[in-house]
C-alpha positions in Angstrom: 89.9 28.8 124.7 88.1 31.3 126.3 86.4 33.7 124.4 83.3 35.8 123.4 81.7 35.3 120.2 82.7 38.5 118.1 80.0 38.4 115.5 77.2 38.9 117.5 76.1 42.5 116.5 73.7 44.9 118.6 70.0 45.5 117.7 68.6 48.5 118.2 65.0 49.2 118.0 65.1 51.0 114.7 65.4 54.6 114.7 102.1 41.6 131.4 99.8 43.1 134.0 98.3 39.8 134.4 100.8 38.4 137.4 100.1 41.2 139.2 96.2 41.3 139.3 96.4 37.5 140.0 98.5 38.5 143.3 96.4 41.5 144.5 93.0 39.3 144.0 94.6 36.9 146.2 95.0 39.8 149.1 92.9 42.8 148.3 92.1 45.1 151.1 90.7 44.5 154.9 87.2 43.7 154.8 86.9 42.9 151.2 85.9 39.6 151.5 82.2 39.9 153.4 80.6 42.3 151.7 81.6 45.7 153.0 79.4 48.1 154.6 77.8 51.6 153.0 74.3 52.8 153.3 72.1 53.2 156.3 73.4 50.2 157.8 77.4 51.2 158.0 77.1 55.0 157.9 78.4 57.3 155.4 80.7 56.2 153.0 82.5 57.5 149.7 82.5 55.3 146.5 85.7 55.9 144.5 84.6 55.3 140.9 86.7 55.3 138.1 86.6 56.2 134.2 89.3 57.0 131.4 86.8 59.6 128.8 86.5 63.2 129.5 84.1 63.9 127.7 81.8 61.9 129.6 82.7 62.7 132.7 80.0 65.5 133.0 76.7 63.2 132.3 78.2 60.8 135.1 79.1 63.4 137.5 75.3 64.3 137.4 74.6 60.7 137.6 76.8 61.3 141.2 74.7 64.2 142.4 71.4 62.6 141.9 72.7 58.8 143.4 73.6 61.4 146.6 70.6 63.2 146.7 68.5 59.8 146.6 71.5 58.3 149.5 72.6 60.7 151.6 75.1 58.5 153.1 76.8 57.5 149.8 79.0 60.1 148.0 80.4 59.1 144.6 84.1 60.6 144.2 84.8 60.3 140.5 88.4 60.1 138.7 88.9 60.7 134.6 92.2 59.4 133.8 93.4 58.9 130.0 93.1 55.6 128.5 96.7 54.4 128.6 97.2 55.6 132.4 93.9 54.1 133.0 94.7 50.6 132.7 98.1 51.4 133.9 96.9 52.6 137.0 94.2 50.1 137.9 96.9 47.4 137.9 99.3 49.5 140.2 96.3 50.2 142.3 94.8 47.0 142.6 98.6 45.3 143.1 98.7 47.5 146.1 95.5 46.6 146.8 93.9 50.3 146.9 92.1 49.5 143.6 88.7 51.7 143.3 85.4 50.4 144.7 83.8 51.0 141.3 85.1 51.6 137.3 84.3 51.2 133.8 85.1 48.2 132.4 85.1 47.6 128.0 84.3 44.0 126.0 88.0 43.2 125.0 89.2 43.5 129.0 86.2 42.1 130.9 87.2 38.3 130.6 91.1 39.3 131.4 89.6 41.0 134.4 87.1 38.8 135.3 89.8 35.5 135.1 92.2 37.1 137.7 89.2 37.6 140.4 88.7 41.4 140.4 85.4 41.5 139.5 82.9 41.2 141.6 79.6 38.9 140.8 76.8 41.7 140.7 74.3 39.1 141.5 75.6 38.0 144.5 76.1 41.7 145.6 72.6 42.4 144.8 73.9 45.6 142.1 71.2 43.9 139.6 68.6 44.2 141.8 65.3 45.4 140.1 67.3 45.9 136.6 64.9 44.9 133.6 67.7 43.6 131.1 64.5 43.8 128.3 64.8 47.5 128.5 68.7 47.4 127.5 69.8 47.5 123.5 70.1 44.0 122.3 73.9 42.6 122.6 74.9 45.2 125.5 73.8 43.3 128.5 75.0 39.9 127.1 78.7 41.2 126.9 78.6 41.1 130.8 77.6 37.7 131.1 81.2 35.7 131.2 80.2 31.9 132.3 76.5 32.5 133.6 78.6 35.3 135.8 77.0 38.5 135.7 80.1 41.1 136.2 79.2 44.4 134.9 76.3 46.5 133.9 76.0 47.8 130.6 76.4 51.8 130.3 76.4 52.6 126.9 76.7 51.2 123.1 79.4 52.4 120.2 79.3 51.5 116.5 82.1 52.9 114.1 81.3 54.9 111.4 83.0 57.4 108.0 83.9 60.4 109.0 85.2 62.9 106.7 85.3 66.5 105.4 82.1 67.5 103.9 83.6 70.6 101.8 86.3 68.4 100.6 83.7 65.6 99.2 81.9 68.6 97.9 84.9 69.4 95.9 85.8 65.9 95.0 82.3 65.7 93.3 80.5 63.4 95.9 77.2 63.6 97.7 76.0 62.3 101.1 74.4 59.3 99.2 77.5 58.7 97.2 79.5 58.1 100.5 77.0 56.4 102.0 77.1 53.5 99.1 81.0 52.9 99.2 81.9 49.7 98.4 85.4 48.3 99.5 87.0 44.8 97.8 90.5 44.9 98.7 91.5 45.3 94.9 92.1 48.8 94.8 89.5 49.3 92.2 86.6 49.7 94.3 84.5 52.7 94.7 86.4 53.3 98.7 89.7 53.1 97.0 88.6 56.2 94.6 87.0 57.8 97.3 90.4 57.6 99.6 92.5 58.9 96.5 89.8 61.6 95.7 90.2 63.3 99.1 94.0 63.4 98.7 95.7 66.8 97.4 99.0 67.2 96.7 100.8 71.0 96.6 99.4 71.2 93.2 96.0 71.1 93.9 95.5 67.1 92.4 93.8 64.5 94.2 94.5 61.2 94.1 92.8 60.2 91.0 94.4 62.6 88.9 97.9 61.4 86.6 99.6 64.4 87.7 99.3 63.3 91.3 102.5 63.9 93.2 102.3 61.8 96.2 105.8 63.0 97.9 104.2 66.6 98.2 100.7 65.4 100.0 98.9 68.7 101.6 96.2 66.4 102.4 95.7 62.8 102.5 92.6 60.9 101.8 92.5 59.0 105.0 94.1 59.2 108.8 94.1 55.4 109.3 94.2 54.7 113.0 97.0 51.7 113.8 96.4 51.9 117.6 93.4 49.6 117.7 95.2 46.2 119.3 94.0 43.0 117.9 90.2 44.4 117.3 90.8 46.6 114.0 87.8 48.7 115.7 88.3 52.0 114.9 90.5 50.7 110.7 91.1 47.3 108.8 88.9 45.0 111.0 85.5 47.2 109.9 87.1 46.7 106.1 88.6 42.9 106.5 85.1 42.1 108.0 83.4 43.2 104.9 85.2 40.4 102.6 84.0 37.8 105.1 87.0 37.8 107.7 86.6 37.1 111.2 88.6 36.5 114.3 88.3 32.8 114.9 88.1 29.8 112.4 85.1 27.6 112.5 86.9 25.0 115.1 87.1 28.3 117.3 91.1 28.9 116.6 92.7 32.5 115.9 92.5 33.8 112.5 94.7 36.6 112.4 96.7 35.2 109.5 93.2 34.5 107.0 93.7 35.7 103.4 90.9 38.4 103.9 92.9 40.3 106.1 96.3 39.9 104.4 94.1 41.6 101.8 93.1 44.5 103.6 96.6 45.1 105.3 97.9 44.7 101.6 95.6 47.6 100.3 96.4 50.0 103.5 100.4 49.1 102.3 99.7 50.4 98.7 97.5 53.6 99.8 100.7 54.7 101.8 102.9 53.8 98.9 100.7 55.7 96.6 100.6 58.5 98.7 96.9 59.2 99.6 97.6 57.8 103.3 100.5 58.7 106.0 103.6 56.7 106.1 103.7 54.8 109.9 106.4 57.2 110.9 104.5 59.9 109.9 101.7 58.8 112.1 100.5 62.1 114.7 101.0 61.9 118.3 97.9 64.1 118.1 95.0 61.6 118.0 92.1 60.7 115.2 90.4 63.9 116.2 92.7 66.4 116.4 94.7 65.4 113.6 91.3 65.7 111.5 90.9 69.0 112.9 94.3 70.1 111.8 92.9 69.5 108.1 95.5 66.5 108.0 93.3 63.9 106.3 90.0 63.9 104.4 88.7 61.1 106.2 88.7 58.6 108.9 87.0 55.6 110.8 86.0 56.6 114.2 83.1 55.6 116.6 80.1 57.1 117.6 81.9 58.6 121.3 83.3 61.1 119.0 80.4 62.3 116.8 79.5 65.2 119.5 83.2 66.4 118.7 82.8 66.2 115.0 79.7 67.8 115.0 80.5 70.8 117.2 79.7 74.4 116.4 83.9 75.2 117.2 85.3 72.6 114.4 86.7 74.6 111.7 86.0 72.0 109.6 82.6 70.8 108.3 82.8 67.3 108.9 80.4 64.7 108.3 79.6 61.0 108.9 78.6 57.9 106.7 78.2 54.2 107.3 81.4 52.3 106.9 81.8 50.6 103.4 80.0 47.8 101.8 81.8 44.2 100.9 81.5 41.2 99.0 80.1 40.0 102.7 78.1 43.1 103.4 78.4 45.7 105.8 80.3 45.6 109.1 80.8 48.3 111.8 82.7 47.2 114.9 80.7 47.3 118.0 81.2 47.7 121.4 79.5 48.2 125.1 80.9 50.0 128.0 79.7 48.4 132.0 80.8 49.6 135.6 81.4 47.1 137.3 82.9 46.4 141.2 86.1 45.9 142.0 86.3 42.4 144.0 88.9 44.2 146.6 86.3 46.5 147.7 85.7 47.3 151.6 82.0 49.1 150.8 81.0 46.0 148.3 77.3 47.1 148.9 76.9 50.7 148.4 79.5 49.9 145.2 76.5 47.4 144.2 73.8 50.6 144.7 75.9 52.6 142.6 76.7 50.5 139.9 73.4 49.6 140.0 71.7 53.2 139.9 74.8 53.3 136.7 72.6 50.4 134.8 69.2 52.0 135.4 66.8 54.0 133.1 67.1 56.8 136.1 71.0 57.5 135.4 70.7 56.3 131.6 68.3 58.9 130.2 69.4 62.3 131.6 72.9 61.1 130.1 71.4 60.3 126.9 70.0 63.9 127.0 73.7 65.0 126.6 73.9 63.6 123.4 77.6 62.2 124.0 76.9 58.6 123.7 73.9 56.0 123.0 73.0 54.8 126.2 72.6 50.6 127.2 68.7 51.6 128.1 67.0 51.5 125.2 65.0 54.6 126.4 68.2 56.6 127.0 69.4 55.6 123.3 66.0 57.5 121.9 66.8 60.6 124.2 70.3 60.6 122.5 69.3 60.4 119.0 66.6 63.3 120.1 69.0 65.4 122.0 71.5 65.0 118.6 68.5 65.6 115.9 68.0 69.3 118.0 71.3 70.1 118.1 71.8 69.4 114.7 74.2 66.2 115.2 72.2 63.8 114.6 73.8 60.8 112.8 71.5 58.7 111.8 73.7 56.8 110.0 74.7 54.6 113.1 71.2 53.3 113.9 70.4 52.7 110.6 73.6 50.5 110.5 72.6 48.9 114.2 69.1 48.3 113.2 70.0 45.9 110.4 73.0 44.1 111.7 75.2 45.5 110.1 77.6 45.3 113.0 80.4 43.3 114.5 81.7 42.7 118.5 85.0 42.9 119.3 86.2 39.4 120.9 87.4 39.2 124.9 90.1 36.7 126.2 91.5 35.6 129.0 94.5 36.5 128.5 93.8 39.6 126.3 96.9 42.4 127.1 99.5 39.6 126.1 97.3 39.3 122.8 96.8 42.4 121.8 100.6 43.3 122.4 101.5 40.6 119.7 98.8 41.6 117.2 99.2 45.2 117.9 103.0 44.9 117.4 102.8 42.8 114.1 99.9 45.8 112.7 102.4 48.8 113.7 105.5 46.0 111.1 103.2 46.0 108.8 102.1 49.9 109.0 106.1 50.3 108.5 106.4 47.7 105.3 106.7 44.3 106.2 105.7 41.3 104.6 101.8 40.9 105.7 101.4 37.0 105.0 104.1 36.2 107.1 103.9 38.6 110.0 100.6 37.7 110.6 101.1 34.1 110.0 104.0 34.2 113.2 101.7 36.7 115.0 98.9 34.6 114.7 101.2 31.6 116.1 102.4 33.6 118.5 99.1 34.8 119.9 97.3 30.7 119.3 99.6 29.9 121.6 97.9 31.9 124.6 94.5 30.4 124.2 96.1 26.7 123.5 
């Protein structure tokens, strides 16, 4: 089985697709083989780099300008495409063998990727050239490193945390501190569970707690949960199943999608949406997390860190703010994840890729985009000028550190063969979302899914 060990968490310093990719790395593009050209020594040359998140396509097109500015004869031409159309794309793209010299790469896809030969080893290419992996944030640089292979670069850090409607809470009789000391046991009796039914209102103005609660006429529900999150739970039930001592893989290293901790969690998402104080699956926005918080649709949500700068905006209508993700038996456990560029194996300008990506991983590119205040840089240095560049805006969240600083965390797994995974797992989340029996669609899921990694 190959794998990444999911419950290594960061430290901060405290404050199928697959047939095709295995075709196109067999006959990628003329040239792609020997190390391309780019730079003084082949003339001028553009990089096509590639990302899926708008809203940091901005800090990286300044990255662009001042990689030119220091290498005349490289120009970086960037493309933003959604997330879905993102992966869709680089497998069209590199099946055709037009892939992009340079994209983002995320934990859960890197060892997929990195199996079927398209990426490239940034040590051989010279990209980590001069790169001091002591100045990164603990955990970030390690997630690059599949089989003493370096593949990518780390470009930033996320950790998931409780977002939710301050007014509401306000309301509902709960402080800051309140929400920051939530504690969640899968029994329905736990302080989260009152919080959830607490930010509910029905047309009659009762929350959740109330006996006159009328959960068929909901005006607001308690929580948005988020059922798009594939096998990792990142963004829902894996921060919640985690805290009563669940994790993806047994102790002998096979899948544990089927464990009783995580029957338990599913079971308690079941009865919030039979009680009401959460959406039914078919109910579910097409919207997005955001948006649909915007709309005043729920009083709460998990979400990461990538979103805070939208939450925290001077245009939301809504005051939200954020919390630490609840407390179990087991402790606390916010899923964590690290973003890298990496090179795309099929690439005919393999060296200025490498002086790209590796301008991407340096303190140079990393703390001017931690100035933006959109993400938490790898570069430790370009984490502090995000938590400064949020504290004067008034977005700071300081809740995340604190949570990074102590641990509190879990990473999100990778596998080889990671879209046929997730398909099953997602699929078997999205039965039980709609009502099916938990214990057993996880146990065939689970099954299903063990049989990949066999």
């Amino acid at each position: 089985m190959m794998r990444l060990t999911p419950k290594t968490g960061l430290k901060i310093v405290a404050m199928s697709a697959a047939t095709a990719l295995v075709l196109s790395a067999c006959g990628s593009g003329d040239g792609g083989s020997d190390g391309g050209n780019g730079g003084e020594a082949g003339g001028a040359v553009t990089i096509e780099h590639w990302l899926w998140d708008d809203v940091q396509l901005p800090m990286y097109q300044a990255c662009a300008t001042a990689f030119t500015e220091a290498n005349p004869d490289i120009t970086v031409n960037i493309t933003q495409t959604a997330w879905a159309q993102y992966w869709q794309n680089l497998t069209t793209n590199f099946a055709s063998a037009t892939g992009p010299d340079t994209f983002t790469m995320t934990v859960q896809y890197a060892r997929e990727y990195s199996s079927l030969g398209q990426l490239a080893d940034l040590d051989e290419l010279g990209a980590t050239e001069g790169i001091d992996f002591d100045s990164y944030v603990a955990g970030t640089a390690e997630n690059y490193l599949l089989d003493d292979t370096r593949v990518g670069l780390p470009l930033d850090w996320d950790i998931v945390g409780l977002v939710y409607d301050e007014t509401a809470a306000t309301e509902a009789g709960l402080t800051k501190e309140d929400i920051n000391q939530l504690e969640f046991d899968g029994t329905g009796e736990d302080s989260f569970t009152d919080f959830v039914k607490a930010m509910a209102l029905d047309a009659n103005g009762n929350s959740g707690l109330s006996p006159e609660w009328d959960g068929s006429n909901v005006t607001r529900y308690g929580m948005l949960p988020e059922w798009a999150d594939g096998f990792t739970g990142q963004n829902g039930w894996g921060n919640l199943a985690h805290a009563l001592g669940w994790d993806f893989f047994t102790e002998d290293g096979s899948l544990n999608f089927d464990a009783p901790e995580l029957v338990t969690t599913l079971e308690w998402y079941q009865e919030m949406i039979d009680l009401g104080v959460m959406q039914t699956f078919d109910e579910t926005s097409t919207l997005g997390q955001h948006p649909a918080m915007e709309a005043g649709m729920a009083g709460a949500t998990l979400a990461g860190s990538w979103n805070a700068s939208n939450y925290l905006a001077d245009t939301q209508e809504i005051d939200f703010a954020w919390a630490k993700v609840p407390e179990g038996p087991e402790g606390r456990f916010a899923a964590t994840n690290s973003l890298a560029a990496v090179v795309w194996s099929g690439s005919d300008q393999k060296d200025a890729a490498a002086q790209w990506v590796n301008y991407l991983g340096s303190p140079e590119c990393q703390e001017p985009n931690g100035e933006f205040g959109v993400v938490f840089p790898a570069v430790q240095a370009g984490t502090d000028a995000a938590v400064a560049a949020n504290a004067a805006a008034g977005a700071d969240v300081p809740e995340f550190a604190e949570m990074a600083a102590a641990g509190e965390t879990y990473q999100i797994p990778s596998f080889t063969r990671n879209a046929e995974i997730r398909t099953i797992i997602q699929d078997a989340i999205w039965a039980i979302a709609a009502g099916a029996d938990v214990q057993s669609t996880l146990t065939a899921a689970n099954d299903s899914a063990q049989a990949l990694v066999d």
